[in-house]
Biopython code that builds the backbone (N, CA, C, O; Angstrom):
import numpy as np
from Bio.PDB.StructureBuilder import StructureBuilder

atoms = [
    (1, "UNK", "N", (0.860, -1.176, 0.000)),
    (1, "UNK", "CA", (0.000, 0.000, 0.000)),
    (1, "UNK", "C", (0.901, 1.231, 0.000)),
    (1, "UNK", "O", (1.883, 1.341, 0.734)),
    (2, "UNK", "N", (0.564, 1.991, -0.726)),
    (2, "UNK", "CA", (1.433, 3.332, -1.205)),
    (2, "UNK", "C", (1.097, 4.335, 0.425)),
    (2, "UNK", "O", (0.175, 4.218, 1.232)),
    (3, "UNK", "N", (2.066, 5.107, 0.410)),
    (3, "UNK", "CA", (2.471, 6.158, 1.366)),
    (3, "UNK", "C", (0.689, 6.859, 1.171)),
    (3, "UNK", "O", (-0.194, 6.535, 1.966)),
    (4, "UNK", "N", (0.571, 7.303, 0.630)),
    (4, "UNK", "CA", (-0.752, 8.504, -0.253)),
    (4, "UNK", "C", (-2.261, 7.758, 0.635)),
    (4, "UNK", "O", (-3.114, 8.204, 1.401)),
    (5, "UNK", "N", (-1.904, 6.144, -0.119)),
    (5, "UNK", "CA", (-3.428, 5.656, 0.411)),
    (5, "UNK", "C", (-3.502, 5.153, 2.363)),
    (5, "UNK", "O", (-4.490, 4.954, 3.070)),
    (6, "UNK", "N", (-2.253, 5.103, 2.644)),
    (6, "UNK", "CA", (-2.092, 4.588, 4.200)),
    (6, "UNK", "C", (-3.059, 5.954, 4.497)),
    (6, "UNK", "O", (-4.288, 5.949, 4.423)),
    (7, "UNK", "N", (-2.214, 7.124, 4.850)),
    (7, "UNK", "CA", (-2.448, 8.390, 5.077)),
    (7, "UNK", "C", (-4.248, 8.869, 5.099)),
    (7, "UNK", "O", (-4.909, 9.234, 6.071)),
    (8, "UNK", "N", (-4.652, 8.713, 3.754)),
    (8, "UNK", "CA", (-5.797, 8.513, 3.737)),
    (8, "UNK", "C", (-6.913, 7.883, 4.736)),
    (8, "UNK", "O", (-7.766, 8.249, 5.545)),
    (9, "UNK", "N", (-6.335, 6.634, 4.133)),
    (9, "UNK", "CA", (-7.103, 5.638, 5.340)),
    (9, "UNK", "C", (-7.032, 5.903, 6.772)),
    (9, "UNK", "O", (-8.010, 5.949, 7.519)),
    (10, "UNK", "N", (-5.711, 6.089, 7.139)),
    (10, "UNK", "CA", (-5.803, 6.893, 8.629)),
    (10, "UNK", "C", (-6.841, 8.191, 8.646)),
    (10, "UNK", "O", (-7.749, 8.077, 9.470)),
    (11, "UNK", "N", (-6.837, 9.339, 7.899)),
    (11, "UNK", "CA", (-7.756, 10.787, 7.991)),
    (11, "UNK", "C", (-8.926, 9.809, 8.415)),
    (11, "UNK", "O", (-9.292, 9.704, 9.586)),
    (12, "UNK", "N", (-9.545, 9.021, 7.240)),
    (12, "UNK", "CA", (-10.865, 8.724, 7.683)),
    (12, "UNK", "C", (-11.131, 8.261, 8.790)),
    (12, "UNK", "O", (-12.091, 8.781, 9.356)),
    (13, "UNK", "N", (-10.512, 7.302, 9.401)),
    (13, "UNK", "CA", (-10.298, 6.485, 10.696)),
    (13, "UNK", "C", (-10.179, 7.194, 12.063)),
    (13, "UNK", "O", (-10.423, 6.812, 13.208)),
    (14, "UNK", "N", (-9.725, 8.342, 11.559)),
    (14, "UNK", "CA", (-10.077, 9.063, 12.745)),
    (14, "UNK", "C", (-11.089, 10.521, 12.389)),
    (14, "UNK", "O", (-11.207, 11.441, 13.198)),
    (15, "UNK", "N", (-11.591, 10.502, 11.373)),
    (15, "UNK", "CA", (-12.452, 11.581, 11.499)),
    (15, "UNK", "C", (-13.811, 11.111, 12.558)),
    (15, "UNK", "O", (-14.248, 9.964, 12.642)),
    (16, "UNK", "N", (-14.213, 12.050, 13.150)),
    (16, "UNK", "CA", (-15.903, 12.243, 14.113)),
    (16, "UNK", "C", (-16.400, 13.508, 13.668)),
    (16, "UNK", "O", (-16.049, 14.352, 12.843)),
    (17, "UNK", "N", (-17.752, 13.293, 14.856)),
    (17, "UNK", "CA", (-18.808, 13.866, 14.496)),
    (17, "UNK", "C", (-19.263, 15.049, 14.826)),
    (17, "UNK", "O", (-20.042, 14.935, 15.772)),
    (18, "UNK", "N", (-19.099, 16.421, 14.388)),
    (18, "UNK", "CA", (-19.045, 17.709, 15.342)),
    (18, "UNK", "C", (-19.998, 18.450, 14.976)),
    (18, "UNK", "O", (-19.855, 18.862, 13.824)),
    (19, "UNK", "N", (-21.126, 18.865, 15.611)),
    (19, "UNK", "CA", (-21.800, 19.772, 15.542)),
    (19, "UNK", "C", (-21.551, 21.207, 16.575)),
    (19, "UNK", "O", (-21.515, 21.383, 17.793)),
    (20, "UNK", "N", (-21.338, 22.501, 14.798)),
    (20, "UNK", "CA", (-20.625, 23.621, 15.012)),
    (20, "UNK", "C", (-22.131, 24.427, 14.969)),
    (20, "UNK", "O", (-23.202, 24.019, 14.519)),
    (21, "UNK", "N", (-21.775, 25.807, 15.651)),
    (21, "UNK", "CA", (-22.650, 26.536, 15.305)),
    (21, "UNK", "C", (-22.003, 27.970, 14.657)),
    (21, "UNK", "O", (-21.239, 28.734, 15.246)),
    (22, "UNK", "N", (-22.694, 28.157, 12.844)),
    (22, "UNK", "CA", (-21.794, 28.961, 12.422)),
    (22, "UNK", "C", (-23.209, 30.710, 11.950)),
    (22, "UNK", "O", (-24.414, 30.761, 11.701)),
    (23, "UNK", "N", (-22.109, 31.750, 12.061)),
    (23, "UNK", "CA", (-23.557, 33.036, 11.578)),
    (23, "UNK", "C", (-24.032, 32.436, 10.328)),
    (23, "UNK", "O", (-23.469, 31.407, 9.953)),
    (24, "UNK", "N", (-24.980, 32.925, 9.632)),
    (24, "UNK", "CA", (-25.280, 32.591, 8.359)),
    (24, "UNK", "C", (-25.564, 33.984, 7.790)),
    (24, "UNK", "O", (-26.458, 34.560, 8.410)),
    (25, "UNK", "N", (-25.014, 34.710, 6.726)),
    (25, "UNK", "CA", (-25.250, 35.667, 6.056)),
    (25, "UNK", "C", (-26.400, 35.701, 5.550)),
    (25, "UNK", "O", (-27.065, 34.738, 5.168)),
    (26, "UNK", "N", (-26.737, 37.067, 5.524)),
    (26, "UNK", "CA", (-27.973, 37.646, 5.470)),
    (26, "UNK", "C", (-27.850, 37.394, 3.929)),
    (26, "UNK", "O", (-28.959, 37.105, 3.480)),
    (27, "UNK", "N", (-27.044, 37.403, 3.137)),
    (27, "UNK", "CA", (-27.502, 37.382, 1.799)),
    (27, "UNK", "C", (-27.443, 35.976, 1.047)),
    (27, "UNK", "O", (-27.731, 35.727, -0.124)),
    (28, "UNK", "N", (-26.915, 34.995, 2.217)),
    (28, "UNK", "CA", (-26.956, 33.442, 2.408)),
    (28, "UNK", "C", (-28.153, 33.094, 0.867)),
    (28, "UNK", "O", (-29.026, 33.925, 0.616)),
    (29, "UNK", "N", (-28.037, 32.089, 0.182)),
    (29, "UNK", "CA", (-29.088, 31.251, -0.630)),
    (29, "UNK", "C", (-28.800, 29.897, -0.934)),
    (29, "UNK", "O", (-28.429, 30.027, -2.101)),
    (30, "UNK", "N", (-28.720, 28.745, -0.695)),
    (30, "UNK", "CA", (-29.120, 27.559, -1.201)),
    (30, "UNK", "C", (-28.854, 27.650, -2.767)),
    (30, "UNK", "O", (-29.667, 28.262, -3.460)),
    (31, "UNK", "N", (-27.789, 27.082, -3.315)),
    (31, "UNK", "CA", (-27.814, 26.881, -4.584)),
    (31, "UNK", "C", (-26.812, 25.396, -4.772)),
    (31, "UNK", "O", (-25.764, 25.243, -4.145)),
    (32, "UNK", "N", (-27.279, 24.538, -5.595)),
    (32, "UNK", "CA", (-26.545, 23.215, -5.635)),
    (32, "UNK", "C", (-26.410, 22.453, -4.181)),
    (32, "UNK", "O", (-27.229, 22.562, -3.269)),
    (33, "UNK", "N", (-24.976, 21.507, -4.145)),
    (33, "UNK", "CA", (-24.798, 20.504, -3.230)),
    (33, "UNK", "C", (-25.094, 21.334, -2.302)),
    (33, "UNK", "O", (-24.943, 22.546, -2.449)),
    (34, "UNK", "N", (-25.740, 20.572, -0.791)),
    (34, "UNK", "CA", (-25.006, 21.365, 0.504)),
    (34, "UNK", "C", (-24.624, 20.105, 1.215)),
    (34, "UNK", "O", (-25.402, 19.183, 1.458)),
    (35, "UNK", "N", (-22.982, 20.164, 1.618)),
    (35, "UNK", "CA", (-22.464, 18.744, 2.141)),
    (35, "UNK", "C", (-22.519, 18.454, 3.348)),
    (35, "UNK", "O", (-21.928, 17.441, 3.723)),
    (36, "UNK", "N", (-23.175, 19.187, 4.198)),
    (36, "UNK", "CA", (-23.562, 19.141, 5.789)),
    (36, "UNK", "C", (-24.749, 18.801, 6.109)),
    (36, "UNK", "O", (-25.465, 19.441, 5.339)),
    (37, "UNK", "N", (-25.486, 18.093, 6.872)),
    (37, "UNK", "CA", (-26.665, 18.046, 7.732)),
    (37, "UNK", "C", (-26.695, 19.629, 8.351)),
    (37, "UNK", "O", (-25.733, 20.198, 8.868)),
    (38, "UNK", "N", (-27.890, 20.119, 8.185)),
    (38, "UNK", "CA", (-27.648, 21.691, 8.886)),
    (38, "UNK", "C", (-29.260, 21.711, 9.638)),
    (38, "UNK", "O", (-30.253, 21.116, 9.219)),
    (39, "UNK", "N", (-29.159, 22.608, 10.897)),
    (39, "UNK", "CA", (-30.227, 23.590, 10.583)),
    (39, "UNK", "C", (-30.396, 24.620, 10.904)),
    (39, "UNK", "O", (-30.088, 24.847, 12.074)),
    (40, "UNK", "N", (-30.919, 25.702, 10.137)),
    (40, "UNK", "CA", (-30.871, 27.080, 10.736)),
    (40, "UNK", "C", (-31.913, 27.889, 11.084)),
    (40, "UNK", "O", (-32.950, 27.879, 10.420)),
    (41, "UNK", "N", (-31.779, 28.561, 12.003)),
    (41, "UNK", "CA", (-32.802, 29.565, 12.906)),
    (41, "UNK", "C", (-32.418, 30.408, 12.707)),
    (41, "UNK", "O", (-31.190, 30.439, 12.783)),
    (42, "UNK", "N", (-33.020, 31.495, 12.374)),
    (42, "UNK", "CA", (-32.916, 33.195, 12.558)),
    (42, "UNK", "C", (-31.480, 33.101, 11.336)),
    (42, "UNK", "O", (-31.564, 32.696, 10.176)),
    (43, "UNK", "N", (-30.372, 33.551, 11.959)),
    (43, "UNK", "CA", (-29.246, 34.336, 11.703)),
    (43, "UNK", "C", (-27.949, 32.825, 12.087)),
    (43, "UNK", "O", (-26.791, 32.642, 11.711)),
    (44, "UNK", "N", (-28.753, 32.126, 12.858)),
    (44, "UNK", "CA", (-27.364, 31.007, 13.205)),
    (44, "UNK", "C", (-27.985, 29.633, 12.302)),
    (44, "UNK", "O", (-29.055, 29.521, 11.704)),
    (45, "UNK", "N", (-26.672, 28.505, 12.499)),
    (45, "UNK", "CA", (-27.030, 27.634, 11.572)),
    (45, "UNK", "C", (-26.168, 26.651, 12.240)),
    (45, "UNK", "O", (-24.939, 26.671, 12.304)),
    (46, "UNK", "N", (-27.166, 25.596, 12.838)),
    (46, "UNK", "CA", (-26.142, 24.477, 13.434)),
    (46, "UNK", "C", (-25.748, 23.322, 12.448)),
    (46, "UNK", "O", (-26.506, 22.553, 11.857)),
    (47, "UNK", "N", (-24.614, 23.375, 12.420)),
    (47, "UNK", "CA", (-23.868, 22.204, 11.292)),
    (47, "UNK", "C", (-22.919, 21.055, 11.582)),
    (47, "UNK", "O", (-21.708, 21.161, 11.775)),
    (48, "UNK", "N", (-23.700, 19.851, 11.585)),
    (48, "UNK", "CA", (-23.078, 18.604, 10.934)),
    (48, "UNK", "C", (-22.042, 18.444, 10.237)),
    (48, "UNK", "O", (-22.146, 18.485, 9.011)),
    (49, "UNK", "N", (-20.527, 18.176, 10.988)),
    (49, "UNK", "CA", (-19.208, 18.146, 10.633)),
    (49, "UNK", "C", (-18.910, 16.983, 10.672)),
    (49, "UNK", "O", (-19.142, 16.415, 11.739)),
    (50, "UNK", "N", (-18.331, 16.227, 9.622)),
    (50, "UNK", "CA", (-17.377, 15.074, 9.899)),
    (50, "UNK", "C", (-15.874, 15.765, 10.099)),
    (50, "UNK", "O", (-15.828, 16.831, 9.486)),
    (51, "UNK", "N", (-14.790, 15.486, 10.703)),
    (51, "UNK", "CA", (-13.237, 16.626, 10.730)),
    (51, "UNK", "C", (-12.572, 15.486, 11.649)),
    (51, "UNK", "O", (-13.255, 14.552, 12.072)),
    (52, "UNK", "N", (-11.604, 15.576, 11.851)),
    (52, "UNK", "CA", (-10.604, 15.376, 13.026)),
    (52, "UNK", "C", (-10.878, 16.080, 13.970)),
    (52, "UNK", "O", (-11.112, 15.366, 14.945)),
    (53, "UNK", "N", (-10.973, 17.123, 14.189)),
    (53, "UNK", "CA", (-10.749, 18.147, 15.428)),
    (53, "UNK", "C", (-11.973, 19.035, 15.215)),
    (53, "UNK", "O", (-12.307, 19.411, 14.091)),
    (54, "UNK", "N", (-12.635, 19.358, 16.338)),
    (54, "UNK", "CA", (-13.597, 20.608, 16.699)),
    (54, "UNK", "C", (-13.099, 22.010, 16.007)),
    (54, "UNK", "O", (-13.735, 23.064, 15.991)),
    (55, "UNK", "N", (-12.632, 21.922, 15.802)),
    (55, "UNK", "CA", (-11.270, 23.518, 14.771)),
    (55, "UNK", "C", (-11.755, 23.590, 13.108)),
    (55, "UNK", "O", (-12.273, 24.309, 12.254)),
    (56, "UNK", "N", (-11.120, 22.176, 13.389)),
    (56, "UNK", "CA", (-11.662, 21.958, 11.648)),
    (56, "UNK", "C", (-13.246, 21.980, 10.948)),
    (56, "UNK", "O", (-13.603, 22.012, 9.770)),
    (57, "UNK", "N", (-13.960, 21.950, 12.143)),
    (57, "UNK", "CA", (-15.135, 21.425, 11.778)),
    (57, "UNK", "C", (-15.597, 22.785, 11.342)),
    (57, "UNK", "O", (-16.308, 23.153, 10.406)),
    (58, "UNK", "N", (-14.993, 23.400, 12.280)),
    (58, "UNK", "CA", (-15.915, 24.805, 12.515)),
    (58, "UNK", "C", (-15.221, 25.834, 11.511)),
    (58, "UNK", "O", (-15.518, 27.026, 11.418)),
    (59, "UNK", "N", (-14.346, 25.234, 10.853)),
    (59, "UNK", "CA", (-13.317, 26.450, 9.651)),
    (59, "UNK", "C", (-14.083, 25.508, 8.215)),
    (59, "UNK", "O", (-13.840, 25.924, 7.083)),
    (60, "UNK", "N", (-14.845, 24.452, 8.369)),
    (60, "UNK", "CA", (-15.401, 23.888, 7.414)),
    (60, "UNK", "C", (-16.597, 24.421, 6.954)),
    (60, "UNK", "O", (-17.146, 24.471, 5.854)),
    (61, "UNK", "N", (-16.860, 24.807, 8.071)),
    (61, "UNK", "CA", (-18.660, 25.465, 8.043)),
    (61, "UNK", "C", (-18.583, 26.903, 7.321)),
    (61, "UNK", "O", (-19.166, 27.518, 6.429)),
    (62, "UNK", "N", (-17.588, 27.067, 8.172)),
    (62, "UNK", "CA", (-17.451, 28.669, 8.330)),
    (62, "UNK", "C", (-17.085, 29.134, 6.358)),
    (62, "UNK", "O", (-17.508, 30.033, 5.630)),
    (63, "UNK", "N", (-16.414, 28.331, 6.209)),
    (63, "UNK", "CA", (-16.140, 28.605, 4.555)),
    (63, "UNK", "C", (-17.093, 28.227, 3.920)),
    (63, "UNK", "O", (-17.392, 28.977, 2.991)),
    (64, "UNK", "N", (-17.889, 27.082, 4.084)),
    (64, "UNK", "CA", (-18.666, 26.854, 3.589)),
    (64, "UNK", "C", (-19.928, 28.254, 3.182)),
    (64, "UNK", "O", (-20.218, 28.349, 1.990)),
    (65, "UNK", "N", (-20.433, 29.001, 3.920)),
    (65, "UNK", "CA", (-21.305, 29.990, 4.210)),
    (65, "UNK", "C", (-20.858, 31.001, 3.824)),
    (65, "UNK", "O", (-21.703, 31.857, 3.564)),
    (66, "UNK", "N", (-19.769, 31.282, 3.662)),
    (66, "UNK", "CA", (-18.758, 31.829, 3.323)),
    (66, "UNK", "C", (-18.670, 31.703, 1.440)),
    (66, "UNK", "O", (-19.374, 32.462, 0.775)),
    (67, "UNK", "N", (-18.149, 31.129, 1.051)),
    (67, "UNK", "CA", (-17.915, 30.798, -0.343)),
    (67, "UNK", "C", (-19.099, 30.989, -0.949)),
    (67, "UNK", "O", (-19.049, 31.480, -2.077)),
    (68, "UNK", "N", (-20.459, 30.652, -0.361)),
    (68, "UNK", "CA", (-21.478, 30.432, -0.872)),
    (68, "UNK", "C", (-22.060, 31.439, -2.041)),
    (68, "UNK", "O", (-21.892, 32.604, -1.683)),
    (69, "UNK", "N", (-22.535, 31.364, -3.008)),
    (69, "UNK", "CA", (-23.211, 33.146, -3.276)),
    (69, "UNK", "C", (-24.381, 33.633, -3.072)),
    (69, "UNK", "O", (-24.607, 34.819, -3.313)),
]
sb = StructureBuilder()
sb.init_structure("model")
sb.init_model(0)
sb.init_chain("A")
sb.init_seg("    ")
for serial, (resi, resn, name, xyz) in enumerate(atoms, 1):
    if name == "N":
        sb.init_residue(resn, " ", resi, " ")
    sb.init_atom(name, np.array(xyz, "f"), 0.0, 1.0, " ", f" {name:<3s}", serial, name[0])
structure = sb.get_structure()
């Protein structure tokens, strides 16, 4: 097994399950995939992270909402 796929297989093996709570922009819209379990109230939006770390989860979201248009 190559260096590339070990590595891999480890990320997944230790990714869990983090629910972040991220703002959601006011000019926020739903267009295509959305790769999280979410749900949102008002102005916040609790999100369904798979990550390694509570950090990651929440810089996942956060771009996510972010990037969005």
């Amino acid at each position: 097994m190559t260096n590339t796929i070990k590595q891999v297989l480890d990320r997944i093996k230790g990714l869990q399950q983090f629910v972040v709570q991220v703002p959601v922009p006011e000019e926020f819209r739903f267009t295509g995939a959305v790769p999280f379990d979410m749900e949102i109230a008002g102005s916040v939006a609790m999100v369904t992270v798979w990550a390694l770390t509570q950090e990651e989860a929440q810089t996942r979201a956060e771009e996510f909402f972010q990037n969005s248009p």
